[in-house]
N, C-alpha and C positions, 0 to 999 in steps of 0.2 A: 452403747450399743455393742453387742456382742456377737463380731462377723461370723464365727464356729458354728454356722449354721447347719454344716453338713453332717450325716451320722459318722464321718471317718475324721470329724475334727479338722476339716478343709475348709481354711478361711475363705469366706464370699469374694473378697475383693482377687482371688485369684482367676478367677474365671470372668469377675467383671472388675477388669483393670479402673473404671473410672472411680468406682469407688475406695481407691488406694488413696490413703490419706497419711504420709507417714512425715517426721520432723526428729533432726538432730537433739541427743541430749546430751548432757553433760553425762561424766562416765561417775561421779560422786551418785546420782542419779539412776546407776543401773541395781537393781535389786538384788540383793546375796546370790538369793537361786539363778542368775543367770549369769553374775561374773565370769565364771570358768568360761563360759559358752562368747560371750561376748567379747572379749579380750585374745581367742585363741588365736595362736601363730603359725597354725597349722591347715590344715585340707577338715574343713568342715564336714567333708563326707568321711573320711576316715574316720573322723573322730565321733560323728554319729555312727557309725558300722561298730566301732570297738563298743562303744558303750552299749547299746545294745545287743550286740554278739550275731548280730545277722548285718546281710549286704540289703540297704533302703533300695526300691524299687524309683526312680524317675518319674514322675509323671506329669506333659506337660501338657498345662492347660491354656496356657495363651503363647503368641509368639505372634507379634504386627508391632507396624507402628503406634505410638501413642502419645499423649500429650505429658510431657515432665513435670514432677514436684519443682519445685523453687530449692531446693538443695541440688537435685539433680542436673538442674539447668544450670545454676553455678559450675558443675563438676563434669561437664560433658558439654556447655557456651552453647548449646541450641535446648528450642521450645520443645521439641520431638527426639523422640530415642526410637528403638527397636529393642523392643523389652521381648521378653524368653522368662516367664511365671509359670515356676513349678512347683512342685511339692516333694518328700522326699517320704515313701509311706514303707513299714514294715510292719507286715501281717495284716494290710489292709486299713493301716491306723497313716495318719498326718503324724510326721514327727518334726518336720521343718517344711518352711514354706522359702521360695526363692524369687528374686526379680532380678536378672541381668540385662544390662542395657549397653547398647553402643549407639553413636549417631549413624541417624540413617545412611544407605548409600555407604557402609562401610564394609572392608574386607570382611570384618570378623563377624556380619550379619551373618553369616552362613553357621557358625557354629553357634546361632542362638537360634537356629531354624525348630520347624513342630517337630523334622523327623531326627533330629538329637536328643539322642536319649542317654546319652550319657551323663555323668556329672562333670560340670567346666572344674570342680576341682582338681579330678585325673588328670588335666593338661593344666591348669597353673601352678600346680605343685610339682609336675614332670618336665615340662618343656623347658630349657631353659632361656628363651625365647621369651619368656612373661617372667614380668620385673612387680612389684606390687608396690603402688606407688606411696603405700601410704599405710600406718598402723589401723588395724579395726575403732570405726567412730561409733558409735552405738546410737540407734535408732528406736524411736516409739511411733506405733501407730494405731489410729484415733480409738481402735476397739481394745488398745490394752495392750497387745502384743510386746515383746519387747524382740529386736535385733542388732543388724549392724550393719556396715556397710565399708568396703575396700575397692580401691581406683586399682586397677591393673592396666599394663603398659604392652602392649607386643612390640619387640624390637623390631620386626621385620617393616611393619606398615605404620609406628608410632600414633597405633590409635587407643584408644581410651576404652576399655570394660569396666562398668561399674557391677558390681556384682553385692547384692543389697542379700542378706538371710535373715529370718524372724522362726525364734524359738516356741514353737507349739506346747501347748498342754503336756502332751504324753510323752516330749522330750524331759521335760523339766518333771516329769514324775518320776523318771526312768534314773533320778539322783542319788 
C-alpha cells in the first residue's frame, strides 16, 4: 500500500495517526539513497534547508494524544504519547514527514502543541538544555517509507522526546 495519497506527496498516516505502522531496522538494512539522511548528526531541518537552498515551511497536521507503537512504548514506558505529526514542505511539495512524542501530562507537551510551528530541531540543536539520548536507529514503515528515530533528554524536567523523521519522495530525489 502506498500511503502518498495526497497531490503534495503527504503521507496518509499523518493526518490519520492510527494508520501509523512503523518498526525498528537494522542499519545494514537501510538503502544507499537514504544513508546520509539516516545516520545524520545534525539538525534535520538544516540539513533539509541547505540541500534544497530554501527554508521548509512546517506544517502541522495532528497534535493529541494517541495510542504508541511497541518501539515506542519500549522508549517512552507508557501505552499513550502526545505525538505532534508534521510535515516539512517546500514550494508546496512534502519533503519530510515528522512524529514527536512525549508521555502525556508532560512539561514539554506544550512545545508539541498545533500552534508550534516551528521546527523542535531549532531548540535541540540550540538549547543546551537537550542532551540526545542516543545515536539515529532507523525506521521503516508499512508503506515503504524509510526514516529514523532519536530519544532526546531535557535537563530541566528529565523527560523524554522521541522525535521519529521519514524521508519523502522529493527529498531523496533532491540527491
Amino acid at each position: 500500500m502506498n500511503s502518498l495519497t495526497d497531490p503534495s506527496g503527504t503521507p496518509d498516516w499523518l493526518m490519520h495517526p492510527e494508520a501509523f505502522d512503523a518498526h525498528i531496522i537494522a542499519a545494514e538494512d537501510v538503502p544507499d539513497l537514504y544513508q546520509s539522511w539516516a545516520f545524520l548528526d545534525t539538525s534535520m531541518t538544516v540539513a533539509v534547508n541547505d540541500r534544497l537552498g530554501e527554508n521548509a515551511k512546517v506544517i502541522v497536521h495532528h497534535a493529541n494524544t494517541l495510542a504508541l507503537q511497541d518501539f515506542e512504548i519500549d522508549l517512552l514506558r507508557s501505552d499513550l504519547g502526545f505525538a505532534r505529526q508534521i510535515s516539512l514542505q517546500v514550494n508546496n511539495e512534502c519533503v519530510l514527514a515528522a512524529r514527536s512524542i512525549v508521555c502525556p501530562g508532560s512539561e514539554l507537551q506544550i512545545l508539541l502543541s498545533r500552534d508550534n510551528k516551528e521546527p523542535l530541531g531549532k531548540l535541540l540543536f540550540t538549547d543546551s538544555r537537550w542532551q540526545r539520548l542516543s545515536d539515529p536507529i532507523p525506521l521503516a514503515v508499512t508503506d515503504g517509507l524509510i526514516g529514523r528515530y532519536c530519544c532526546w533528554q531535557d535537563a530541566n524536567t528529565s523527560d523524554t522526546l522521541l522525535v521519529e523523521e521519514f524521508f519523502l519522495p522529493a527529498l531523496i530525489r533532491s540527491h
